[in-house]
C-alpha positions in Angstrom: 9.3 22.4 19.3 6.8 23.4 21.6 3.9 21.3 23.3 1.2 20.1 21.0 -2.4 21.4 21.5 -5.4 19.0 22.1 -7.5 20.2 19.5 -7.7 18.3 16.0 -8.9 19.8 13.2 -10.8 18.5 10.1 -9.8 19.2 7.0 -12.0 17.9 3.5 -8.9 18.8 1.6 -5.5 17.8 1.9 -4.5 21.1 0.3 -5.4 23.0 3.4 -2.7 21.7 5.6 -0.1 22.1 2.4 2.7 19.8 1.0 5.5 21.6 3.4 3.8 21.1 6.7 2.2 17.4 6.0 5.9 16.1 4.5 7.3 17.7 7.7 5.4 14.8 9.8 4.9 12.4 6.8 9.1 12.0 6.0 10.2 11.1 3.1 10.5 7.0 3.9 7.5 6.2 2.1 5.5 7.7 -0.4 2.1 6.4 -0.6 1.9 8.8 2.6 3.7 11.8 0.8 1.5 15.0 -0.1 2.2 15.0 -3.8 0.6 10.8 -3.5 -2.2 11.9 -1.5 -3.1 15.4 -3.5 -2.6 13.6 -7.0 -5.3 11.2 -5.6 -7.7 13.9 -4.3 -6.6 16.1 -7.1 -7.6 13.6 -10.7 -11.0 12.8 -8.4 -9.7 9.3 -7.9 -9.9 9.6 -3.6 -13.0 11.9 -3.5 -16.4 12.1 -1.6 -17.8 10.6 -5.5 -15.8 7.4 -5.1 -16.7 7.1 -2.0 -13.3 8.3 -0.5 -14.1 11.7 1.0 -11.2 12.9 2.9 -11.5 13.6 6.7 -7.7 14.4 7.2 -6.7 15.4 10.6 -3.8 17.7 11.9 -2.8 18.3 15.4 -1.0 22.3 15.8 1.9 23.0 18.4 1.3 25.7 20.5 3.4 28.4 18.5 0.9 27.5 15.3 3.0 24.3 12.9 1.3 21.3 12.4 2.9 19.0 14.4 1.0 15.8 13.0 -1.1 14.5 10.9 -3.2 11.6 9.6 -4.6 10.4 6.3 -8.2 9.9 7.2 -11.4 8.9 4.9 -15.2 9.0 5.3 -16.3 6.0 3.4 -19.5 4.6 1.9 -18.2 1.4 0.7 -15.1 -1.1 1.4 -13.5 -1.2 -2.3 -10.0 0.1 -2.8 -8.7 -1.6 0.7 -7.3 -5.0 0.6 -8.6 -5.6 3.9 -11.5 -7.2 3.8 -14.7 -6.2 6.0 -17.7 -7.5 3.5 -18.7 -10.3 6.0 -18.7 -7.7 9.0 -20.8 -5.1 7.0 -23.4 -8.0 6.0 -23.5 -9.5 9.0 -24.1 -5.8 10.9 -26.3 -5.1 8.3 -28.6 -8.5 8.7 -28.6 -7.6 12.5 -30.2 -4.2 11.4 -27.5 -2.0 12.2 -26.0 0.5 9.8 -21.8 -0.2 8.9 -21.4 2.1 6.8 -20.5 5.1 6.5 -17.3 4.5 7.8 -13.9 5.6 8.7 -10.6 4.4 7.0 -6.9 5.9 7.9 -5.0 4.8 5.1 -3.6 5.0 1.3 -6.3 4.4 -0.8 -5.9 1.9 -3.1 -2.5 1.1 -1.7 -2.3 -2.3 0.0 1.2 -0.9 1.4 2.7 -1.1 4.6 3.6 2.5 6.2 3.3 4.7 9.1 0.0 6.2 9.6 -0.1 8.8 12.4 2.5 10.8 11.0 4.2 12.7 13.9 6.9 15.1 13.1 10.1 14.7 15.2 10.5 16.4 18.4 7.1 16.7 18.6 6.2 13.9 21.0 5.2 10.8 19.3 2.9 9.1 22.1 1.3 12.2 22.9 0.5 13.2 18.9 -0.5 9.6 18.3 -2.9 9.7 21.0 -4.4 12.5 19.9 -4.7 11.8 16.3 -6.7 8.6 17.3 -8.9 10.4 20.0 -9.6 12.7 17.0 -10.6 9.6 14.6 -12.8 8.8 17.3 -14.8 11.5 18.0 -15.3 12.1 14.4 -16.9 8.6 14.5 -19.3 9.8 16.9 -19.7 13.3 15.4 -20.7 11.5 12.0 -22.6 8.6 12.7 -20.1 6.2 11.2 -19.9 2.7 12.7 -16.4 2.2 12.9 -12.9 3.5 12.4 -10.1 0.9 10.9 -6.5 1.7 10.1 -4.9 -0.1 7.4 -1.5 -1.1 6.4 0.4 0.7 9.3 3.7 -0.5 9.9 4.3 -2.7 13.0 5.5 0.2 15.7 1.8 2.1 14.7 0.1 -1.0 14.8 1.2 -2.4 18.5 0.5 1.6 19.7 -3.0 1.1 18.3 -3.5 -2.4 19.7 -2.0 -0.7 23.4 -4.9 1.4 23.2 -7.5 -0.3 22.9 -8.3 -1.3 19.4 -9.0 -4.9 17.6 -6.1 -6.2 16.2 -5.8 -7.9 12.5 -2.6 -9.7 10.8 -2.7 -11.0 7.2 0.4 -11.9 4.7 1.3 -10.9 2.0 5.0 -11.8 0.2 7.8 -9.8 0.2 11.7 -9.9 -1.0 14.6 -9.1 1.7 17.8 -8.3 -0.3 20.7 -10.5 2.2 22.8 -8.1 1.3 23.2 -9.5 -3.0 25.4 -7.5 -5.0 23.7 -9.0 -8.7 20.9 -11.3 -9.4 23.2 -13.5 -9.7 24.1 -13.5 -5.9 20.4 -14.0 -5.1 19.8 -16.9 -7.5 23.2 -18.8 -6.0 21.2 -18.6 -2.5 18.2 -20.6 -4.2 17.6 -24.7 -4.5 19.4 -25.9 -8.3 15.7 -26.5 -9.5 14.3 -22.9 -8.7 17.8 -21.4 -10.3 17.0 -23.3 -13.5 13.0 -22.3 -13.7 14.0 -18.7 -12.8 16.5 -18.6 -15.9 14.5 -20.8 -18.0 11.3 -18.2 -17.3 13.6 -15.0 -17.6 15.4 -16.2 -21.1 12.1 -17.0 -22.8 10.1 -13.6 -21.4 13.1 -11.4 -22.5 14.3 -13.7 -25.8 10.2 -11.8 -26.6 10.1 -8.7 -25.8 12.3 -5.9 -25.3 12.6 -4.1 -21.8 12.5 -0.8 -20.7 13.2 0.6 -16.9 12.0 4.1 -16.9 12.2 6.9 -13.8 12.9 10.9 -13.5 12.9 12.8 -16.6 12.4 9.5 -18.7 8.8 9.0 -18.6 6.8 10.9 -21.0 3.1 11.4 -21.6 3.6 8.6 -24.3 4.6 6.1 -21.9 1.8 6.9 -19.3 -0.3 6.5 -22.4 0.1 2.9 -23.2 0.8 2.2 -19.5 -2.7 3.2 -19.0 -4.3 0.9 -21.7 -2.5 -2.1 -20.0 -4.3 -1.0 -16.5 -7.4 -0.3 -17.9 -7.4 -4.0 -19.7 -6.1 -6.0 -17.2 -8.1 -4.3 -14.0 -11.1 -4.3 -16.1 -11.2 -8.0 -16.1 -9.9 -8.8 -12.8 -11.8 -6.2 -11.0 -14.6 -5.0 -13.3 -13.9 -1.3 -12.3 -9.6 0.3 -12.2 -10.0 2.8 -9.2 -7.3 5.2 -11.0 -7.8 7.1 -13.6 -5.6 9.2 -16.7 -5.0 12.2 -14.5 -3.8 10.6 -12.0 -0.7 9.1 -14.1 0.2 12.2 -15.3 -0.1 14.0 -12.0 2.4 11.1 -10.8 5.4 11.9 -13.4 5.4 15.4 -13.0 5.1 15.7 -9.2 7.0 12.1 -8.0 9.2 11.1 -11.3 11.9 10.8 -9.4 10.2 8.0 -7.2 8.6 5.9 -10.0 10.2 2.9 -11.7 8.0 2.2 -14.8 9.3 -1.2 -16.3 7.4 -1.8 -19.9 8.0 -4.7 -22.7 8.1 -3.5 -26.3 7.5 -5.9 -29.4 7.5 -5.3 -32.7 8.2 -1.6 -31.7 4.5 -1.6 -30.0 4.8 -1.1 -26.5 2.5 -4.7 -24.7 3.2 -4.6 -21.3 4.3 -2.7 -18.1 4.8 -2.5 -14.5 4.9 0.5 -12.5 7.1 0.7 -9.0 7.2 3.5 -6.3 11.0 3.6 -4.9 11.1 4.7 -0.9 14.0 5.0 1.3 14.7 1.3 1.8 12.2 -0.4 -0.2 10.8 -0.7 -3.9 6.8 -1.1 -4.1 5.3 -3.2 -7.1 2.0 -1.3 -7.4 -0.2 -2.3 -11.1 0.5 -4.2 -13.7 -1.1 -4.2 -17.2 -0.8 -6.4 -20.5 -2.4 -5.7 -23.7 -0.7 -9.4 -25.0 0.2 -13.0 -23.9 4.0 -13.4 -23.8 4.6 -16.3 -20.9 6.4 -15.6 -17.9 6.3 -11.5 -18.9 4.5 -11.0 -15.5 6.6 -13.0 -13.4 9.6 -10.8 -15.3 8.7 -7.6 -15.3 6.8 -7.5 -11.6 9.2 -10.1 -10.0 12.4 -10.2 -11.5 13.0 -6.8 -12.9 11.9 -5.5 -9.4 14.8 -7.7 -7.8 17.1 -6.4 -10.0 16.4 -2.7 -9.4 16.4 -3.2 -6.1 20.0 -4.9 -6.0 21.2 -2.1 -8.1 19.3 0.9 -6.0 20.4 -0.8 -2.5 17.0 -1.5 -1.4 16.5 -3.6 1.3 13.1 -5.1 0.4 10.6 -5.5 -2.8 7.0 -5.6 -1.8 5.0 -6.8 -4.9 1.6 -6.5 -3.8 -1.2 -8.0 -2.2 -1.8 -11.7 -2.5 -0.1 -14.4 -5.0 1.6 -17.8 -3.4 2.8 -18.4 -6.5 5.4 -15.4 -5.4 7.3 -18.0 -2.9 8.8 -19.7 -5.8 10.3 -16.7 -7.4 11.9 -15.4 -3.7 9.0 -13.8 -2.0 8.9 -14.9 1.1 5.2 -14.8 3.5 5.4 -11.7 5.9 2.8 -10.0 8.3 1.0 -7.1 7.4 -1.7 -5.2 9.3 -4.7 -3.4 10.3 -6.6 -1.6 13.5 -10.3 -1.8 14.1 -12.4 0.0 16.2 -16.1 -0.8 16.6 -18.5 1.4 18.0 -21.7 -1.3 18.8 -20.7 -4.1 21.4 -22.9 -6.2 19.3 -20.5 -6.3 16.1 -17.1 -5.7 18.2 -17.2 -8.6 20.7 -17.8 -11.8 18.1 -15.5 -9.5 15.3 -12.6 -9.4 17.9 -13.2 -13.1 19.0 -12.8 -13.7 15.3 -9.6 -11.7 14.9 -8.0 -13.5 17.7 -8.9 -17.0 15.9 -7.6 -15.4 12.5 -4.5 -14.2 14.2 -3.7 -17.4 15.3 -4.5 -18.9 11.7 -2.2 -16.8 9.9 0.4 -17.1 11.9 1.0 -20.8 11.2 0.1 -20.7 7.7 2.8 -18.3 7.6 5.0 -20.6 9.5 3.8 -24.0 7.0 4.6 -21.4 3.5 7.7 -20.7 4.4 8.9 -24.1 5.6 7.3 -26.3 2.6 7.6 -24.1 -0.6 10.8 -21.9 0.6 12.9 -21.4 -3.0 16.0 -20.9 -0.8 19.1 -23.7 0.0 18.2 -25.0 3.4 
């Protein structure tokens, strides 16, 4: 491939750049930064200027004309749908009488999941596309007004290349399973303490002695199943988050473009369908994404989002489950505290400086809370 040019362009659509050319740099590792993902989102108006999610992708051409990389990029006019958590930086700005928002996020929306995020395609030059995907988030940030530009979720080698040039650094947790190499569920519930092996049977017997369980992928999933799948999310986000970001179209955009990379575990009783979990499958990991209910059955979450997910992995390979953001009560069942990550860069001094003096203090923080989780609540034999 030849030498990359420096101009970045700026495209509202991700449409414009085209599945074959963004997959080329994206890969096919992970697919909350796949084009069918992405489109489907921009495409059932759930990542739109209206939601306050207008896209600001960027793509960076070699000199013979191919895209040579790319980023998922966002103008936004709010801080839902992120998992990382600026509401005290906006206020704070905002009290100061500065402006935070709009803003610009590189990321998955509504995807707390870790993944590369300047997506460079091989042979291209890695450093050099990276660099200039970022310069390019930056001078957009000038070019609109917005206040800031933060990258969220990247995996670690994006996140150190970020921090190398010159942005603030942020680490959270979240709890993730790492398959030791198990050949059944059985093999991961011998490496566990004799109390957590009993509650882990004791909670599986009773949710599936209830309900009847279905894993669904590929050619499997029908309109029917997105149907009821859909009343669960709209139930259960409606009363934890007052407002689902996803909407109908966007399920069915999702079995017939990525069937093949969706595991969609539901519970069936009384030949009504109650409960499900959906799952996106990558290369090496499965990704618990939503969960809905429409009925009390205990220990049916920890079952279908947990356990089932452990399972699949076992069976598929996999070398890791990540179920989501947040939830201690994960340890017990085998989830284990691992960082994940984010990139900020600040325009005003007056916001940057006592936000990156934070950072360092929170860096710090999580670390050792990290370090305490996994020592004192730990499920596995010493």
């Amino acid at each position: 491939m030849s030498s990359l040019k420096a101009a970045v362009t700026v495209h509202r659509r991700i449409a414009e750049i085209g599945r074959e050319a963004w997959d080329a740099c994206a890969g096919s590792a992970n697919p909350f930064v796949s084009f069918d993902f992405l489109n489907a989102l921009e495409e059932s108006g759930c990542a739109v200027e209206r939601t306050g999610w207008a896209p600001q992708h960027l793509s960076v051409e070699d000199e013979d004309g191919q895209v040579a990389a790319v980023a998922p990029l966002y103008l936004k006019s709010h801080s839902q749908g992120e998992y990382v958590f600026d509401w005290s930086w906006a206020d704070a700005y905002g009290r100061a009488g500065g402006r935070y928002y709009p803003k610009l996020q590189c990321a998955s929306p509504f995807s707390p999941v870790t993944g590369p995020r300047l997506l460079v395609c091989e042979g291209a030059g890695r450093d050099t596309g990276r660099k200039l995907l970022l310069g390019g988030m930056l001078a957009l940030t000038e070019r609109l007004g917005a206040s800031s530009v933060h990258v969220t979720f990247p995996d670690e080698p994006d996140w150190a290349f970020l921090g190398e040039q010159g942005m603030l650094l942020r680490q959270d947790q979240q709890y993730h399973w790492t398959n030791a190499g198990y050949a059944t569920f059985d093999d991961f519930l011998a490496a566990l303490s004799s109390s957590r092996r009993k509650t882990i049977r004791r909670e599986r017997r009773d949710a599936q002695g209830a309900v009847e369980i279905v894993a669904l992928t590929g050619p499997e999933l029908t309109e029917d199943h997105w149907d009821a799948f859909y009343g669960f999310y709209m139930d259960t986000g409606a009363r934890k988050w007052g407002q689902p970001y996803l909407n109908r179209t966007f399920f069915s955009l999702l079995g017939e473009r990525m069937a093949d990379k969706v595991l969609l575990i539901m519970a069936r009783k009384d030949g009504r369908w109650i409960a499900g979990a959906l799952n996106m499958i990558g290369a090496d990991c499965l990704y618990g994404r939503n969960w809905g209910a429409v009925g009390e059955v205990p220990f049916l979450h920890f079952e279908l989002c947990y356990y089932q997910a452990i399972e699949h992995a076992i069976r598929l390979s996999l070398k890791r489950v990540e179920a989501g953001a947040q939830g201690q009560h994960k340890i017990a069942r085998g989830y284990l505290p691992t960082p994940v990550y984010s990139a900020h860069w600040i325009a005003d001094p007056m916001l940057r400086e006592p936000v990156a003096r934070y950072l360092e203090q929170e860096r710090e923080a999580v670390g050792q809370e990290m370090d305490w989780l996994a020592e004192e609540y730990s499920p596995f034999k010493a």
